[in-house]
ROSE-4610 file (N, C-alpha, C; in Angstrom, 1 decimal, always signed):
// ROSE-4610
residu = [X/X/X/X/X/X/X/X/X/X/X/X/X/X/X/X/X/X/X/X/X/X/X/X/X/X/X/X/X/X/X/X/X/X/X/X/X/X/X/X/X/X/X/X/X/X/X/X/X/X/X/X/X/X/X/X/X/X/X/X/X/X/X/X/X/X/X/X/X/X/X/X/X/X/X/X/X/X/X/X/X/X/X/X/X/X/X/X/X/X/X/X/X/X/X/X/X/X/X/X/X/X/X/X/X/X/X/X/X/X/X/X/X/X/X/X/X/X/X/X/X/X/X/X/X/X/X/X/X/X/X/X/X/X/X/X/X/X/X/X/X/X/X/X/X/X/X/X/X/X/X/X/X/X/X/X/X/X/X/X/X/X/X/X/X/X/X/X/X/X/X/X/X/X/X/X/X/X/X/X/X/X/X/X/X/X/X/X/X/X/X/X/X/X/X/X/X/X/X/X/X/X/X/X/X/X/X/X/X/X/X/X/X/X/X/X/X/X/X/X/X/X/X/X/X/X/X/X/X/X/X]
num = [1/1/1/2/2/2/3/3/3/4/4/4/5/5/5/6/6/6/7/7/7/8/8/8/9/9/9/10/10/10/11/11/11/12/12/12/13/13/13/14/14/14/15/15/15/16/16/16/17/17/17/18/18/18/19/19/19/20/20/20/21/21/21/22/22/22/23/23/23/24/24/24/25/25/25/26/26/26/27/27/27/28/28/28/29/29/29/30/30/30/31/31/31/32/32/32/33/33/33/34/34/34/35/35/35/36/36/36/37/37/37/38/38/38/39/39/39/40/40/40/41/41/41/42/42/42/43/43/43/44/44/44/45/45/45/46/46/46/47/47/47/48/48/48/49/49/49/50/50/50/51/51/51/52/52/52/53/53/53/54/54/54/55/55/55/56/56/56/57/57/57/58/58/58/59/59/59/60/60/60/61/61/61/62/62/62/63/63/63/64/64/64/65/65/65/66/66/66/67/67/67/68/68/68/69/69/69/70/70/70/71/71/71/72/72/72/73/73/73/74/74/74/75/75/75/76/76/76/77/77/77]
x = [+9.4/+8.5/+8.5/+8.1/+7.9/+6.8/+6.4/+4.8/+5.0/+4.3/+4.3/+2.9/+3.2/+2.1/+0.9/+0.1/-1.2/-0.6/+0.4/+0.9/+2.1/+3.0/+3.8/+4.9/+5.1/+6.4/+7.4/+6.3/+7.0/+7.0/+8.1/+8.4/+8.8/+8.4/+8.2/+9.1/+9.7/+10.5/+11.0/+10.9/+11.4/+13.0/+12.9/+14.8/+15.6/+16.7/+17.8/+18.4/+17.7/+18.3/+18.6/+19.9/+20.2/+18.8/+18.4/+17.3/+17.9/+17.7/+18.3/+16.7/+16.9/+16.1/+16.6/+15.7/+16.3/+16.0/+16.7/+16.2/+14.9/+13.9/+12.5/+12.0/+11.0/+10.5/+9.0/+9.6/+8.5/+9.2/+10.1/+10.8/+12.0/+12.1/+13.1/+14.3/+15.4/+16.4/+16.9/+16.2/+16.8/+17.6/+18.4/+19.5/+20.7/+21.3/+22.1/+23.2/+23.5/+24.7/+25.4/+27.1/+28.0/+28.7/+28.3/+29.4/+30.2/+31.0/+32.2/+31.9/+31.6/+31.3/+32.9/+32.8/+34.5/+35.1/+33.9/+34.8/+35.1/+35.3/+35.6/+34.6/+33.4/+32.4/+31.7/+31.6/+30.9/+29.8/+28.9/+27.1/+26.3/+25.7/+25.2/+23.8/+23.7/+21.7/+21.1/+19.7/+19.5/+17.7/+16.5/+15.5/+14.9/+13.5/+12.9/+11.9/+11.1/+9.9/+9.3/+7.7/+7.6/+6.1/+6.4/+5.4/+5.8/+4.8/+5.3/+5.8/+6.9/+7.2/+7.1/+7.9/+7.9/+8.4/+9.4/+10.1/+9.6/+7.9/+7.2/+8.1/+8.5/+9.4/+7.9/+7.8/+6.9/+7.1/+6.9/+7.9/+7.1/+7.2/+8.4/+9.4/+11.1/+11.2/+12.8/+13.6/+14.8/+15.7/+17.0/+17.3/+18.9/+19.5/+21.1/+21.4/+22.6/+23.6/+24.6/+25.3/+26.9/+27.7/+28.5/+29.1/+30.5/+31.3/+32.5/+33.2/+34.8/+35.4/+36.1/+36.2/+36.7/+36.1/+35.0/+33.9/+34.1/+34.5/+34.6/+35.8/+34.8/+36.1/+37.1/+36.7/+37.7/+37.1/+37.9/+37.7/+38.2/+37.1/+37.5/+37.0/+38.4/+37.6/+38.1]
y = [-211.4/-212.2/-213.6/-214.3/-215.8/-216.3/-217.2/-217.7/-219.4/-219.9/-221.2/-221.8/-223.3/-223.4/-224.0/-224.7/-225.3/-226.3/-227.3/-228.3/-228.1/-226.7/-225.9/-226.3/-227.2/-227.7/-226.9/-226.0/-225.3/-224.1/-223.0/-222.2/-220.8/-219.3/-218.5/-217.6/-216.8/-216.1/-214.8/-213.9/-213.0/-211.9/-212.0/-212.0/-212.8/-213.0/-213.4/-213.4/-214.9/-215.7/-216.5/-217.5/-218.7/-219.2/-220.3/-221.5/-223.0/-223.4/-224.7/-225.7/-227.0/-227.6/-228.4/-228.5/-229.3/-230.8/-231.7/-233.1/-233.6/-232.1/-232.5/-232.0/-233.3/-232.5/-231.7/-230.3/-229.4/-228.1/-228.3/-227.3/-226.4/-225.6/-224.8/-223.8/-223.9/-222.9/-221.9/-220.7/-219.2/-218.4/-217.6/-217.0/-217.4/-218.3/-219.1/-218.1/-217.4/-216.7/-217.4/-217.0/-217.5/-216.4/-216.5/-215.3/-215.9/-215.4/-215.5/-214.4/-215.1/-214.3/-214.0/-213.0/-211.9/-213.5/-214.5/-215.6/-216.7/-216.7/-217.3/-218.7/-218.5/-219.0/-218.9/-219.9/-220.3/-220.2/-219.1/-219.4/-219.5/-220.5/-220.4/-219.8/-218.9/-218.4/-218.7/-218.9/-219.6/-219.3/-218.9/-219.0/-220.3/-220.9/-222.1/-221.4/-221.8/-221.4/-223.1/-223.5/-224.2/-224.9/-226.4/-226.9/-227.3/-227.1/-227.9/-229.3/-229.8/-231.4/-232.1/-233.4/-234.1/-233.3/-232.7/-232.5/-231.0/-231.2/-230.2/-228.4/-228.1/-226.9/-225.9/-224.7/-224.1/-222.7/-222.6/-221.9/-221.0/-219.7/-219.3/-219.3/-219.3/-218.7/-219.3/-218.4/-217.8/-218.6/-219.4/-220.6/-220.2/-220.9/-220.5/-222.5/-222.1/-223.8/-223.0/-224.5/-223.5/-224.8/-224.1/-225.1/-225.2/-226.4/-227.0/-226.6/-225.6/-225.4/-226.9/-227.9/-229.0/-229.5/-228.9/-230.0/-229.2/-227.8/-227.0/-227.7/-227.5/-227.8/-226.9/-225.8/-224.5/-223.4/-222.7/-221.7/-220.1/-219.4/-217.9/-217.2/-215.5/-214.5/-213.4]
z = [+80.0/+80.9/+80.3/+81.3/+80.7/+81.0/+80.1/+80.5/+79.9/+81.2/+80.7/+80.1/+79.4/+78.5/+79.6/+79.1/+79.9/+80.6/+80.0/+81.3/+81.9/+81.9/+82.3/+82.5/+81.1/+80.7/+79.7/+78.8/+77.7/+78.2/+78.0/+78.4/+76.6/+76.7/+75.5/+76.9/+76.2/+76.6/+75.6/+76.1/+75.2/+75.3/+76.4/+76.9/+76.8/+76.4/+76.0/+77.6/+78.2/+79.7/+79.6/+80.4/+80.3/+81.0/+80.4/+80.8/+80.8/+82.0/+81.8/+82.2/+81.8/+82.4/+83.4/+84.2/+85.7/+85.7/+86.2/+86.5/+86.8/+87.5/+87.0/+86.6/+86.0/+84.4/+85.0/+84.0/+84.5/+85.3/+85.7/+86.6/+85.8/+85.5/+85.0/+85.6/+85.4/+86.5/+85.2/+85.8/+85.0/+86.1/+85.0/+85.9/+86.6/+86.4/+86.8/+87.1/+88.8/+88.7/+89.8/+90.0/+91.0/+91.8/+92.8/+93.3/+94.9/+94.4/+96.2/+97.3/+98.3/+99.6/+100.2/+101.2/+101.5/+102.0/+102.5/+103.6/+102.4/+101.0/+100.5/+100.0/+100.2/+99.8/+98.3/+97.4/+96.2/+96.0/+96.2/+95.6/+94.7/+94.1/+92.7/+93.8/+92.8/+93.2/+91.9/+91.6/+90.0/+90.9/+89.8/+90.0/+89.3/+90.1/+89.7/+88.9/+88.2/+87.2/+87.1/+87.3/+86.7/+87.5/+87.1/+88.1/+89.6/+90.7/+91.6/+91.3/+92.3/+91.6/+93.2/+93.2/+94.2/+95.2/+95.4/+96.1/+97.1/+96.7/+97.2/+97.1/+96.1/+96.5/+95.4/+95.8/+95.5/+94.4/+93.2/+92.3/+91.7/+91.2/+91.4/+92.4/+92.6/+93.9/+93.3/+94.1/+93.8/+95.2/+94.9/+95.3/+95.6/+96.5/+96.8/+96.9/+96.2/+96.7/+96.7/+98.0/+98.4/+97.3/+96.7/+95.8/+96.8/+96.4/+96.6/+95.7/+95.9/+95.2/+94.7/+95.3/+94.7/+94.0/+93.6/+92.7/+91.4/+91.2/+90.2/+89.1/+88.1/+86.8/+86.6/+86.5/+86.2/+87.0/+87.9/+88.4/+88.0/+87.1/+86.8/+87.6/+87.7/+89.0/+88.4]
């Protein structure tokens, strides 16, 4: 489980998860997975932990981007 501190920037964790921090501060992306849909489609799914920020998004809550295979550095399957 994770628990954030009183201004819910710092983050205590006791599983062994990727944690990234995100461009805003305060917001955290755990879980960072990618998978290919049958149509050939790139999806990172990745969960938010954190504070609300500008961008009004409301967190917890578990997130999809369609990535561009063009934009990929290296692609393993």
């Amino acid at each position: 489980m994770l628990a954030t501190s009183s201004d819910g920037l710092t983050f205590s964790h006791s599983i062994n998860e990727p944690i990234l921090e995100s461009e805003q501060k305060g917001v955290w992306i755990l879980d960072p997975e990618i998978h290919k849909s049958s149509s050939g489609t790139w999806n990172l799914y990745y969960s938010l932990m954190g504070v609300p920020g500008e961008a009004g998004i409301k967190v917890p809550v578990i997130m999809r981007s369609v990535i561009d295979p063009d934009c990929l550095l290296s692609n393993k399957t």
